[in-house]
VEXDREN-2710 file (C-alpha; in Angstrom, 1 decimal):
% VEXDREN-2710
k/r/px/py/pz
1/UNK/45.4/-123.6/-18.2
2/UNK/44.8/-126.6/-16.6
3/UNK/43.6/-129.7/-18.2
4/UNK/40.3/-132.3/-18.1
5/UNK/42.2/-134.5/-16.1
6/UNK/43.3/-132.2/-13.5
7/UNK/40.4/-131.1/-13.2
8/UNK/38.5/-134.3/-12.9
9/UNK/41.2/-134.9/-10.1
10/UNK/40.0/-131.7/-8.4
11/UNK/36.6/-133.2/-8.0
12/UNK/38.1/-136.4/-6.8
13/UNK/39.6/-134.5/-4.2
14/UNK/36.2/-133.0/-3.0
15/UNK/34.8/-136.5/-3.4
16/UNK/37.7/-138.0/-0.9
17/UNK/36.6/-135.6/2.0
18/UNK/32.7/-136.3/1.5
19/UNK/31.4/-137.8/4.8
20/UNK/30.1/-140.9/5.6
21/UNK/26.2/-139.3/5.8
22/UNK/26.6/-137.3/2.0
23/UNK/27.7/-134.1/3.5
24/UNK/30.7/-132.2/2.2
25/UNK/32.2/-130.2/5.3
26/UNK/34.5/-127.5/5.6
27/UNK/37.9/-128.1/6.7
28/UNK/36.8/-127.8/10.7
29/UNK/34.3/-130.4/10.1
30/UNK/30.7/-128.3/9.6
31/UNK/28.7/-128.7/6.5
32/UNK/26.5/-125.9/5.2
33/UNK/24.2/-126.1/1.9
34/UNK/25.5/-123.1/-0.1
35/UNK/29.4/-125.1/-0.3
36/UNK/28.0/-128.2/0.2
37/UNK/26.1/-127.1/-3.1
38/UNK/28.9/-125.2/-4.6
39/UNK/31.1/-128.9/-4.0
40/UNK/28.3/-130.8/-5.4
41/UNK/28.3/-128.8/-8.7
42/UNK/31.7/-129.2/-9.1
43/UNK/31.4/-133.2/-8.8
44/UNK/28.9/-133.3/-11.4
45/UNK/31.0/-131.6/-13.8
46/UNK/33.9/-134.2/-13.3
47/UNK/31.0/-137.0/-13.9
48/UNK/31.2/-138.4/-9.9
49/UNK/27.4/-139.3/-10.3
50/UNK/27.3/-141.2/-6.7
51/UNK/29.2/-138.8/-4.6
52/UNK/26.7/-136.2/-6.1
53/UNK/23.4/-138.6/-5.6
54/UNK/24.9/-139.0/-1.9
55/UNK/24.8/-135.4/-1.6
56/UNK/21.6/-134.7/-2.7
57/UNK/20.2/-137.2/-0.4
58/UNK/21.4/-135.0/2.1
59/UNK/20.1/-132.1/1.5
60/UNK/16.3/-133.7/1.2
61/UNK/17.3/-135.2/4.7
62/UNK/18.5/-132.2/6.3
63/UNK/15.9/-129.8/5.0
64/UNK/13.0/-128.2/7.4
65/UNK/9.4/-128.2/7.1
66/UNK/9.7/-123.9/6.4
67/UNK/12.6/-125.4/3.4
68/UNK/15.7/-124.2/4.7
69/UNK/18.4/-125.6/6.5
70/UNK/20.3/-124.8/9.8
71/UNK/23.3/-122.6/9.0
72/UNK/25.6/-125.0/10.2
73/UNK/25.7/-128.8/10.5
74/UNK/28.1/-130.7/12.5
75/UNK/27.9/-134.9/12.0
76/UNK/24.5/-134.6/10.8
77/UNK/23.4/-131.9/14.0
78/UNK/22.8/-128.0/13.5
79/UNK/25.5/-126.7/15.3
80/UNK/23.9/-123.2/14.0
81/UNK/20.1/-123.6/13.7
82/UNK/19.1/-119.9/11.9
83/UNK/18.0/-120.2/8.2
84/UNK/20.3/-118.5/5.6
85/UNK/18.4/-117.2/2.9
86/UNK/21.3/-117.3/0.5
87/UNK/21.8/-121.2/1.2
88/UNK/18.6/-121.9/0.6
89/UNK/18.6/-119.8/-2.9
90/UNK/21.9/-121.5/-4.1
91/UNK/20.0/-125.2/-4.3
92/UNK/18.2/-124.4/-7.0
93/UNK/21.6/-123.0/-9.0
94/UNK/22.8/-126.7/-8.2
95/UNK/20.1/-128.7/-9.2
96/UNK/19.3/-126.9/-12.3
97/UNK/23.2/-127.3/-13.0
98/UNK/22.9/-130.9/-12.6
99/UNK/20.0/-131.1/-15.0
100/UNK/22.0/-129.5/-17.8
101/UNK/25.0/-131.0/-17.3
102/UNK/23.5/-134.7/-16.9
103/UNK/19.8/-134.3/-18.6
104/UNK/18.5/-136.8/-15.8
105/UNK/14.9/-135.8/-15.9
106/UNK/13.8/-138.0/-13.2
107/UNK/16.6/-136.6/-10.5
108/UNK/15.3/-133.5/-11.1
109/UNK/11.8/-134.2/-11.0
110/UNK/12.1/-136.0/-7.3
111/UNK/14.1/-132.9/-6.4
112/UNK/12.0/-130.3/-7.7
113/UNK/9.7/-129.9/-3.8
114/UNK/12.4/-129.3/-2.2
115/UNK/13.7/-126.2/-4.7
116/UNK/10.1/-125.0/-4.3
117/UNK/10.1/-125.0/-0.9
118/UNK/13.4/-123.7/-0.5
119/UNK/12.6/-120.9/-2.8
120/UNK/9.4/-119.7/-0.9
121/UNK/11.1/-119.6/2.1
122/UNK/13.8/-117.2/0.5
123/UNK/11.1/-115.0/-1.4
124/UNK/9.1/-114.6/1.9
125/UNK/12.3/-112.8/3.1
126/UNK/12.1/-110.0/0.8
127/UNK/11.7/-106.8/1.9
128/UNK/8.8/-103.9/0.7
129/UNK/11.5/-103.0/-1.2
130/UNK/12.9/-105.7/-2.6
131/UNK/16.3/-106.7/-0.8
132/UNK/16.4/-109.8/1.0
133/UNK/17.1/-110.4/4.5
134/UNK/20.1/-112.3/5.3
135/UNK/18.5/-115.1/7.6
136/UNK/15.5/-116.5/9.5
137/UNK/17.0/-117.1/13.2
138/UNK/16.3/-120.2/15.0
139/UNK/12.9/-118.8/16.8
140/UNK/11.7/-117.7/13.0
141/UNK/12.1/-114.0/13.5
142/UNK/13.6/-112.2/9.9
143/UNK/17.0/-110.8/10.5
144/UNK/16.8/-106.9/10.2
145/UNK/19.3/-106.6/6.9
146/UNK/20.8/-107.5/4.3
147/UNK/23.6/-108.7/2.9
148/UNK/25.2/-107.6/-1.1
149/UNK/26.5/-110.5/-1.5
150/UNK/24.4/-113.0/-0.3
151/UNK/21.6/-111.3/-2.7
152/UNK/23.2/-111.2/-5.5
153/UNK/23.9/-115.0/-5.0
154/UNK/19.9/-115.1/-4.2
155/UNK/19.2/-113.8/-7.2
156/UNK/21.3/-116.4/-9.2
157/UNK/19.1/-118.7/-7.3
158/UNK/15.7/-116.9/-8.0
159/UNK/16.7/-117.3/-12.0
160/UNK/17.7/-121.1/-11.8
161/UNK/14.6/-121.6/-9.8
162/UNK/12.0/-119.9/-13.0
163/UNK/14.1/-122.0/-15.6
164/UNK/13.6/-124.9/-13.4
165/UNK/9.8/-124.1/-12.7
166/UNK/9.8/-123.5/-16.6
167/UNK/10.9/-126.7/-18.1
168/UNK/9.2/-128.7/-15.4
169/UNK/6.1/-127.0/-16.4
170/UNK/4.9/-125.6/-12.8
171/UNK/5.8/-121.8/-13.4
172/UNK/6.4/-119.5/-10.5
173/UNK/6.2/-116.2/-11.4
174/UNK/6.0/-114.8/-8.1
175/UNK/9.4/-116.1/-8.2
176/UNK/10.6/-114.0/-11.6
177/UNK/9.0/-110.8/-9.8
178/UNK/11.5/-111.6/-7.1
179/UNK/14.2/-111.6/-9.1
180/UNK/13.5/-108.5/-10.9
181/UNK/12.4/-106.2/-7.7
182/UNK/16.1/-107.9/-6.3
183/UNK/18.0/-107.4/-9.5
184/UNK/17.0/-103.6/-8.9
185/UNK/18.3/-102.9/-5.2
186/UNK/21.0/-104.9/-5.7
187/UNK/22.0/-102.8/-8.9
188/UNK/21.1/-99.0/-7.7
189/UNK/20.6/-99.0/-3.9
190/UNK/23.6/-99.6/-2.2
191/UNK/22.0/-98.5/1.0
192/UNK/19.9/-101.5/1.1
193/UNK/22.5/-103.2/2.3
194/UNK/25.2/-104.1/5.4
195/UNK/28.3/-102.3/4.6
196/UNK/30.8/-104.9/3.8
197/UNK/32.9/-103.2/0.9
198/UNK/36.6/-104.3/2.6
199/UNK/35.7/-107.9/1.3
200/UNK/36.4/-108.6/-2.2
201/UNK/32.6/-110.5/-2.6
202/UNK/31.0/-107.7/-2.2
203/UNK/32.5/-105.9/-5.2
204/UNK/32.0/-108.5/-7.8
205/UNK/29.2/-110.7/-6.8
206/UNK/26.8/-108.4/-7.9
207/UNK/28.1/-109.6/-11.4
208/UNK/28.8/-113.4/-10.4
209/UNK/24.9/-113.7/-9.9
210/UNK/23.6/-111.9/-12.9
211/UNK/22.3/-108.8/-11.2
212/UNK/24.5/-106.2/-12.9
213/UNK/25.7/-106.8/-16.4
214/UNK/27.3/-105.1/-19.7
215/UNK/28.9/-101.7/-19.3
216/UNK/27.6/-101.4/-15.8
217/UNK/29.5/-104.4/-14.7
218/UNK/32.7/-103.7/-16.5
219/UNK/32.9/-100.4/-15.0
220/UNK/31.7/-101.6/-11.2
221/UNK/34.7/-104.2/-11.7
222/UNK/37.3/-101.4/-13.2
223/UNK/36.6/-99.4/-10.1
224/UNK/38.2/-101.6/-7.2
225/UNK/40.3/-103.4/-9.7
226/UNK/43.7/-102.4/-8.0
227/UNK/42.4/-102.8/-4.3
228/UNK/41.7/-106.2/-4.7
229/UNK/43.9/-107.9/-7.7
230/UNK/47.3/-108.5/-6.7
231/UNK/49.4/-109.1/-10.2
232/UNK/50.5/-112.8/-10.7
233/UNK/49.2/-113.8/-7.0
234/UNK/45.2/-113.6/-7.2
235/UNK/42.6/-111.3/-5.6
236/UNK/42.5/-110.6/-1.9
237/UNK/39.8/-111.9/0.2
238/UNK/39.5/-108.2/2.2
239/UNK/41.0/-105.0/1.1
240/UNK/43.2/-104.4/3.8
241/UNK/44.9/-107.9/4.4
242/UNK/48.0/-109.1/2.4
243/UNK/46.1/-112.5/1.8
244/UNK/44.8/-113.9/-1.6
245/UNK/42.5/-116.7/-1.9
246/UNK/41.3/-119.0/-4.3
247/UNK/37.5/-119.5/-4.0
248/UNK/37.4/-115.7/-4.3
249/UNK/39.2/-115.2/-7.5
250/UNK/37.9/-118.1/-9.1
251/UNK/34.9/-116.8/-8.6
252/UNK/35.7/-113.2/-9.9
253/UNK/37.0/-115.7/-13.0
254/UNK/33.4/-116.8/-13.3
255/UNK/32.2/-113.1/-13.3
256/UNK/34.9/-111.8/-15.9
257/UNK/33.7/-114.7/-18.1
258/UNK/30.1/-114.3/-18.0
259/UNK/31.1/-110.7/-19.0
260/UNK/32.9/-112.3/-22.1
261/UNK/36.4/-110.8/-20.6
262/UNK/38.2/-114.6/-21.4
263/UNK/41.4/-112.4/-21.1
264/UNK/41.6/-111.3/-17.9
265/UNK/39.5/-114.3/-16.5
266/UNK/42.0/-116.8/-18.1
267/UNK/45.2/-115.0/-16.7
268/UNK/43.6/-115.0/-13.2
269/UNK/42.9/-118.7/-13.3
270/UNK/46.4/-119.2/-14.4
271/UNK/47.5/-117.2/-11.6
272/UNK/45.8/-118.9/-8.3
273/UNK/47.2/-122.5/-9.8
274/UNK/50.1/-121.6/-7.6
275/UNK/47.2/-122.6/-4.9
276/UNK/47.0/-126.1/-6.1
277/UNK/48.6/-129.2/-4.4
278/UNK/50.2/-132.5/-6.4
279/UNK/47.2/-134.3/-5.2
280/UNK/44.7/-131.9/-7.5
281/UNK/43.0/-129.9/-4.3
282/UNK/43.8/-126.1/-3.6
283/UNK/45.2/-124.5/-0.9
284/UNK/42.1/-121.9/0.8
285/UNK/44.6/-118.7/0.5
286/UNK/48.0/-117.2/0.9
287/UNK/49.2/-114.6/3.1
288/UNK/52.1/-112.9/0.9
289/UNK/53.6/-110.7/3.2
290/UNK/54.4/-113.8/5.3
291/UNK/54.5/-116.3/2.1
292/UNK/52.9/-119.0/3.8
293/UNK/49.2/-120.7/3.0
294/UNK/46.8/-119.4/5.5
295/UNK/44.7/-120.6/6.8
296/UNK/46.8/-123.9/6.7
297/UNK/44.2/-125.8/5.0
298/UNK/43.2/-127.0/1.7
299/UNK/39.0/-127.0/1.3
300/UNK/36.6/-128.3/-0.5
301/UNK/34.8/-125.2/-1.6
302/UNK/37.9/-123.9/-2.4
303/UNK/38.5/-126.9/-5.4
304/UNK/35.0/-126.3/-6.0
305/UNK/35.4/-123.0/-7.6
306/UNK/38.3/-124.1/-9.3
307/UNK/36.7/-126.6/-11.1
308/UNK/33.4/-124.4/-12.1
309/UNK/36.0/-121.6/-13.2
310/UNK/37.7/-124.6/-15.6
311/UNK/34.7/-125.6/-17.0
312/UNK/33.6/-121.9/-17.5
313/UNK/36.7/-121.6/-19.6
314/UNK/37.2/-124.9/-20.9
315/UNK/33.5/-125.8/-21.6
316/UNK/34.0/-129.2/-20.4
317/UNK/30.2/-129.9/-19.6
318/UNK/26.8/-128.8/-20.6
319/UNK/26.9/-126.9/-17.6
320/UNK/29.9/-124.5/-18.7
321/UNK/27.3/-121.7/-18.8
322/UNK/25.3/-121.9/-15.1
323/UNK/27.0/-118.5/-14.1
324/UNK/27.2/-117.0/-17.8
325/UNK/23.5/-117.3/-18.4
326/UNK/22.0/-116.1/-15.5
327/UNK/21.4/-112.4/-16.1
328/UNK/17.5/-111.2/-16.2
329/UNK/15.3/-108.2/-16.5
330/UNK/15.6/-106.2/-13.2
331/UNK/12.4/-104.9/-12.2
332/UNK/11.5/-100.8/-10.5
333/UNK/8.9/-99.9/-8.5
334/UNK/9.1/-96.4/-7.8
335/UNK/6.6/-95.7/-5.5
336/UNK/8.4/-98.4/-3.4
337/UNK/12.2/-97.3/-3.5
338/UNK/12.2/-94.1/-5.0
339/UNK/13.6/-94.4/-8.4
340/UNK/12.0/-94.7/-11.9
341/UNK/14.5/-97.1/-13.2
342/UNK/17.8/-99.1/-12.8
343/UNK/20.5/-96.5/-13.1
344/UNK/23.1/-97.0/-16.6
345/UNK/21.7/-100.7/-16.9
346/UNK/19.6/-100.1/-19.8
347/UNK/22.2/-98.3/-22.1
348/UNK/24.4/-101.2/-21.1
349/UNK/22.8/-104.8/-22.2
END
């Protein structure tokens, strides 16, 4: 395990490649909001209050009148100008992560418009029956599927959203009904969505964003367990590549957690360290059939995970819980998708 200081140094590391405008950009120089949020979360944990500030101010900036943001931004220009629903979602995970981890009541006050108008646009991309559509495209026309993994981040969103509409007193419940009709397809329609099962996300997001939990989970995760886990080395980013990476298990160490499996999430995390470089960032993956890092690049998203996985084990900020705590009621409609109930999930919270 890895210590407070090392992982303060993580977030320093995110901090040093923040640009000039706020934005935190991939290693090819493009920002986008769901790891510009991810980086932002991870700076808060470490205490980096103005590189976290900065970054807020950039999303307010770069946020359109319908309250998303282009998919990609390149010096402060969409590169990429569709609307990802899942980017959208994941600001309200971030600022309701910052409120618990700093209990700065104003911050969260002047950022709450722009979480409501974030989450609107995401919930007016749900579908009759209750999946979300991956994107708006840049002439506003709703893509024609959807994606597991992006929902199941979504629906992470859709819950920090109601506990931030909650405390701040405006409730949202058109918001909670999201969640719940979401919650369903995501735990017992498969067909709803893209088929993406070679990549690891798509087996445990579902979990990571509180969709599926208790016996259901445990046994989703137990099924795919030796495709993607590679003993000592990490999980693999896609089933059929000899290549681990560390944003990817990290974030399977955040699902294992929240399913109170300290364990296995503890030897994972110990695992990927051989990812991390002397000056406290992480390598993006490594391709052991060739034993070399690829790509040859050390992101920001990628020490991002790392340090939300630490403070999920360590409990080193009010925060700890963000992914542990997100789990809600799923919600059927049966005259909608054609089943009474959420298959298993019952029996197993």
């Amino acid at each position: 395990m890895i210590s407070r200081a090392q992982v303060v140094r993580t977030a320093e590391s995110i901090a040093a490649i923040q640009q000039d405008d706020g934005g935190v950009p991939w290693p090819e120089g493009h920002v986008d909001a769901w790891n510009h949020v991810e980086c932002l979360m991870a700076m808060s944990v470490a205490g980096l209050r103005e590189p976290v500030r900065r970054g807020y101010a950039w999303l307010a900036r770069h946020q359109r009148p319908d309250g998303s943001w282009p998919m990609k931004l390149m010096d402060g220009v969409a590169a990429e100008r569709g609307g990802e629903s899942n980017h959208a979602a994941y600001v309200a995970v971030g600022l309701w992560h910052h409120h618990l981890v700093t209990g700065d009541q104003g911050f969260t006050e002047e950022h709450w418009p722009m979480v409501k108008a974030a989450l609107d646009y995401v919930a007016g991309l749900q579908t009759e029956r209750g999946e979300i559509v991956w994107e708006r495209d840049a002439e506003g026309r709703a893509a024609s599927y959807a994606l597991l993994t992006g929902c199941s981040s979504i629906h992470q969103g859709l819950r920090c959203a109601v506990r931030l509409a909650e405390h701040l007193g405006d409730p949202q419940p058109h918001w909670e009904l999201a969640a719940g009709r979401l919650a369903h397809v995501v735990a017992a329609h498969p067909e709803a969505f893209a088929d993406k099962s070679r990549f690891s996300m798509d087996w445990y997001y579902p979990v990571l964003g509180g969709a599926v939990r208790g016996r259901q989970a445990l046994e989703l995760l137990e099924r795919e367990w030796a495709t993607f886990v590679v003993p000592g080395l990490g999980i693999r980013c896609v089933s059929d590549q000899p290549w681990v990476t560390g944003a990817e298990t990290c974030e399977l160490v955040l699902a294992l957690d929240a399913l109170g499996d300290g364990e296995r999430a503890g030897a994972l995390f110990a695992d990927i360290q051989h990812l991390r470089h002397e000056d406290g960032s992480y390598w993006t993956g490594w391709q052991f059939a060739n034993r070399r890092h690829f790509p040859h690049e050390r992101s920001g998203y990628t020490a991002a995970a790392a340090v939300l996985a630490a403070d999920a084990l360590l409990g080193l900020s009010p925060g700890a819980g963000i992914f542990r705590d997100v789990d809600g009621t799923a919600v059927s409609d049966p005259e909608v998708c054609g089943c009474a109930a959420v298959r298993g999930a019952e029996e197993g919270r």
